[in-house]
N, C-alpha and C positions, 0 to 999 in steps of 0.2 A: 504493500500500500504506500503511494508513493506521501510524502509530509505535504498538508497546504499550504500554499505560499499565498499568502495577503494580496499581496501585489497583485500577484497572476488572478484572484477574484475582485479584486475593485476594477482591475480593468474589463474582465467579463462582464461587471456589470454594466459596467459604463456601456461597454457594444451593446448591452440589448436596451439601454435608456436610450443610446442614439439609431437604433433600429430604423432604418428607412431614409436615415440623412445619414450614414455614416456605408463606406465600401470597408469590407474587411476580406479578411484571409489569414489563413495560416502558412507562412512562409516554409515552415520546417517543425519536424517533431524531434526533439531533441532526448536519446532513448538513456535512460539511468541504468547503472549497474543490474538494478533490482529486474529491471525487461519494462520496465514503464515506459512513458514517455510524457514530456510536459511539448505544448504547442509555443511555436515565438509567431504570435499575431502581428499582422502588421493592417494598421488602421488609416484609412485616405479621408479627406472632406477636401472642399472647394473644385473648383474648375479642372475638369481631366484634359483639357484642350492642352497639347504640347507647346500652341505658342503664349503660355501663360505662365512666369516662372515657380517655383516651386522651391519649399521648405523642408527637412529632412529633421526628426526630431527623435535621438536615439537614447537609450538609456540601458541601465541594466546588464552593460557589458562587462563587467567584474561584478560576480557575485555577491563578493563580500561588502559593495559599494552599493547597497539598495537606496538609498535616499536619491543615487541620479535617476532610478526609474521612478522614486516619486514624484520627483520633479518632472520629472514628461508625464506623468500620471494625472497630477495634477493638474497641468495647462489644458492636457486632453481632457479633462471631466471639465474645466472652467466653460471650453469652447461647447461643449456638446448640451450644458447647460442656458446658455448662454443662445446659442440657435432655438430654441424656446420663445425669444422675447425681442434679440439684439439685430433691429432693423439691417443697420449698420454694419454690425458682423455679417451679415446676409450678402450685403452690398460688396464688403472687401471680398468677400472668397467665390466673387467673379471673377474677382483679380488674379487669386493664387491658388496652389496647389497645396496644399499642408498633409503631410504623409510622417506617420508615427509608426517605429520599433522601440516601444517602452522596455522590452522585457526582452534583450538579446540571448541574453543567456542565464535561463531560469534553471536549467539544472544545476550551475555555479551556485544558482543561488540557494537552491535546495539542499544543499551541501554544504553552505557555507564558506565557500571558497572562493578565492581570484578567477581561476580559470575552471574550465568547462567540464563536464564529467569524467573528459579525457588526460585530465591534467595540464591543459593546452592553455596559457595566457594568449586570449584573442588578439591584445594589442601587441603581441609580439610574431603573428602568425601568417601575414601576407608574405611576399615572398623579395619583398623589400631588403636590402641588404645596406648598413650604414656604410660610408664612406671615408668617416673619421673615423678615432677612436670611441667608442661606448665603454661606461662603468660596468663594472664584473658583477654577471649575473642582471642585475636589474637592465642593464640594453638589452639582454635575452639572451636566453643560452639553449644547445642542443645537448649538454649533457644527462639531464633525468628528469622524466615528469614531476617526481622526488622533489626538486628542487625549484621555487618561485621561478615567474619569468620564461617558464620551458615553450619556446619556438615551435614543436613536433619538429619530428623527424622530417628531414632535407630533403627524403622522396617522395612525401607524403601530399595529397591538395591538402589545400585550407581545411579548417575545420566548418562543417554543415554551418554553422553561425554565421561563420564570416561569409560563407556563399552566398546563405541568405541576403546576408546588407548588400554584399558586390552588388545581388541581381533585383534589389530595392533600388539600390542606388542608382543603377545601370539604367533600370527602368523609369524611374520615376525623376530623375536629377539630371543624369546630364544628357537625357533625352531633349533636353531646353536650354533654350536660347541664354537663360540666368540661373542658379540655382545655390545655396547656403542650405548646411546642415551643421547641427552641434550635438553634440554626444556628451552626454551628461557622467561626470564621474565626482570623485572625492577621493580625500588622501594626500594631499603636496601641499605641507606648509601652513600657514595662521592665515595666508590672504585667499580670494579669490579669484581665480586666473583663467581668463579665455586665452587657448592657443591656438596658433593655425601651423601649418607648413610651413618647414619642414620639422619632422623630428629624428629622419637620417643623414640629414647634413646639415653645416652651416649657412649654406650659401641661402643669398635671399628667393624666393618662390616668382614665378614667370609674372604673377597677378597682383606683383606686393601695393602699386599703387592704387590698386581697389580694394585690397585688404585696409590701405590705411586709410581709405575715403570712407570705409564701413566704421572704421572705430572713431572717424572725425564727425559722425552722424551723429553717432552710437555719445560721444563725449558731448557735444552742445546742444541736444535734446535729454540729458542726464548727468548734468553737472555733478552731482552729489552721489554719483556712482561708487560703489569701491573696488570694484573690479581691477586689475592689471591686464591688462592685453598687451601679447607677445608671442616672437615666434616660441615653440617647444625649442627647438635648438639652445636659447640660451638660458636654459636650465638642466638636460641633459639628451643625451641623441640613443637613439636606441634602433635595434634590428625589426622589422616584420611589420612598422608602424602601418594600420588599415590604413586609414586615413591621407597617407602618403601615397601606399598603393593609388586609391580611388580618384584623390587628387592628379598625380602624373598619368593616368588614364584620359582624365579629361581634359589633360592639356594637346592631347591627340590629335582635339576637334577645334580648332582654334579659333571657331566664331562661336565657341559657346565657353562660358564660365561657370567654374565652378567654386566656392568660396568654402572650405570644411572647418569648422570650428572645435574646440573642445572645451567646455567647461571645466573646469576642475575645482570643486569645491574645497575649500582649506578645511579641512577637521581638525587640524592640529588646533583651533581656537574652542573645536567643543572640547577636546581633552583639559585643555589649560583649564577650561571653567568647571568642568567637572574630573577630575585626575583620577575618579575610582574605574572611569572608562576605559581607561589601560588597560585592565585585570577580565575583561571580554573580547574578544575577536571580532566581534563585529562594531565596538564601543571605538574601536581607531580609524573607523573609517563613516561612522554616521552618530549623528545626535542622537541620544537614547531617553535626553529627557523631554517629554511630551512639548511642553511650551516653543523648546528651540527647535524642534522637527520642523511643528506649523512654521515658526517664524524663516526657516529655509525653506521651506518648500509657499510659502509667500515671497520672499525677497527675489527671488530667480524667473517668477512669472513676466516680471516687466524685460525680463533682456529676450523671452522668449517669444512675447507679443511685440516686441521690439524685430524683431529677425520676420517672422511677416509683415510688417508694414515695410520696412527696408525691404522686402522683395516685391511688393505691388508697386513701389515707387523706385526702382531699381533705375530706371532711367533721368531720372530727376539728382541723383548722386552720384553715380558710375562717371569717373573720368571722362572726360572730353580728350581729343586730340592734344591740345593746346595747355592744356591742367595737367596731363597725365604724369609729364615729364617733373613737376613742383613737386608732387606729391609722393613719387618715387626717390626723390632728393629728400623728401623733408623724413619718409621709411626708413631711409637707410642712417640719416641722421638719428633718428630715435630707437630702432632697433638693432643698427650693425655697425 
């Protein structure tokens, strides 16, 4: 009998409260030890027309990191609510596409682990290879499922998970002319940190000056933000990053953009306030006491309703000819 996961039933319920306005599917069944298997749902609303751009909203992709699929949890029951009443919201998602993976890997999470039932850390499983040097073990390693961080094996595909997102992503992102997704995690540090490409090199990414036309949006409609935005690079570079894969795919198609984000929640601020959270495995990487749960899984709603209005208005921000060049100068000033 496999254990219930919370998660994997408030998102159930949300699909049958948004019954009739909402596309769903089961991307993949992800099988447990035991011969079970949990489903990874993946949830669409707004406009399916490919020239309308589109939002990618992932979570749950380290088990042990359940508060990033609250937080996609959450925005998706906000919106699904919210179609009920919100003219307006009606109005915008003419505009865009919004497509949700709250729950990538539910088996991790049913185990309580990083990686997936197979021992496989996801973010280390594309077939990405750094360029520089990476720190030992945590940039990934193919020594032992044993050991954090493990890659799989070198002849191996991807694991069924990451398939899944490749062919969410494939489909749904950079089938369009614009597209931004963020992947919700925790674990790195007291701040909170949106990163993009790269995290297997240094060097700046082919889109930096609309990366940094997004965070010059992102900072003068949200002065009082606390966020840090940055490449992953300068904090550390690591092997198999998805996100890199997905990204240098899409740089293929070169009339189409594609913009990957990563949230990364600081937990190290709920341990400092509560330090008996040490002494639990899942207390290092999520808020345990009720108040500060709500109060993160409220504070991150605005960057994420933030991410679709930036892509219904992508044309209105998105570099010009003549600006592209300022804005790549003022990137490299602030982040290289």
């Amino acid at each position: 009998m496999l254990p219930p996961l919370p998660e994997l039933t408030t998102l159930e319920r949300i699909i049958e409260l948004g019954a009739g306005k909402l596309e769903t599917r089961v991307a993949c069944e992800v099988k447990m030890p035991q011969g079970d298997s949990y489903p990874v749902h993946v949830i669409a609303l707004g406009n399916p027309d490919p020239k309308v751009p589109a939002v990618g909203y992932f979570g749950g992709v380290h088990g042990l990191e359940r508060i990033g699929a609250g937080v996609v949890i959450a925005y998706l029951q906000s919106l699904v609510m919210r179609l009920q009443w919100d003219s307006t919201l009606h109005k915008q998602l003419e505009s865009v596409r919004l497509v949700f993976m709250p729950i990538v890997n539910p088996g991790g999470m049913a185990l309580g682990t990083r990686a997936n039932p197979n021992g496989v850390d996801l973010m280390r499983n594309s077939p990405v290879e750094a360029r520089d040097s990476v720190p030992f073990l945590i940039g990934g390693q193919r020594i032992s499922a044993g050991l954090p961080w493990y890659r799989g094996a070198k002849s191996n595909a991807m694991e069924i998970e990451n398939q899944a997102v490749c062919e969410v992503v494939e489909t749904e992102l950079l089938s369009r002319d614009f597209s931004v997704s963020v992947d919700c995690h925790s674990g790195f540090g007291s701040r909170d940190r949106i990163w993009f490409p790269y995290a297997h090199r240094r060097a700046p990414i082919a889109h930096l000056a609309e990366m940094h036309a997004l965070k010059s949006i992102f900072v003068q409609t949200n002065s009082h933000h606390r966020y840090i935005i940055e490449p992953q690079s300068m904090q550390y570079l690591a092997h198999g990053d998805l996100w890199d894969h997905l990204y240098m795919q899409s740089c293929a198609q070169e009339q189409r953009l594609f913009l990957p984000l990563t949230l990364e929640m600081g937990s190290w601020l709920w341990v400092k306030k509560n330090p008996r959270q040490l002494f639990t495995r899942h207390g290092i990487f999520n808020p345990l006491i009720e108040h500060r749960q709500q109060r993160v899984l409220r504070q991150h709603q605005l960057l994420l309703d933030f991410l679709s209005r930036a892509a219904c208005g992508h044309a209105l921000w998105l570099p010009k000819p003549d600006t592209r060049a300022s804005h790549h100068v003022q990137a490299l000033q602030d982040w290289y």
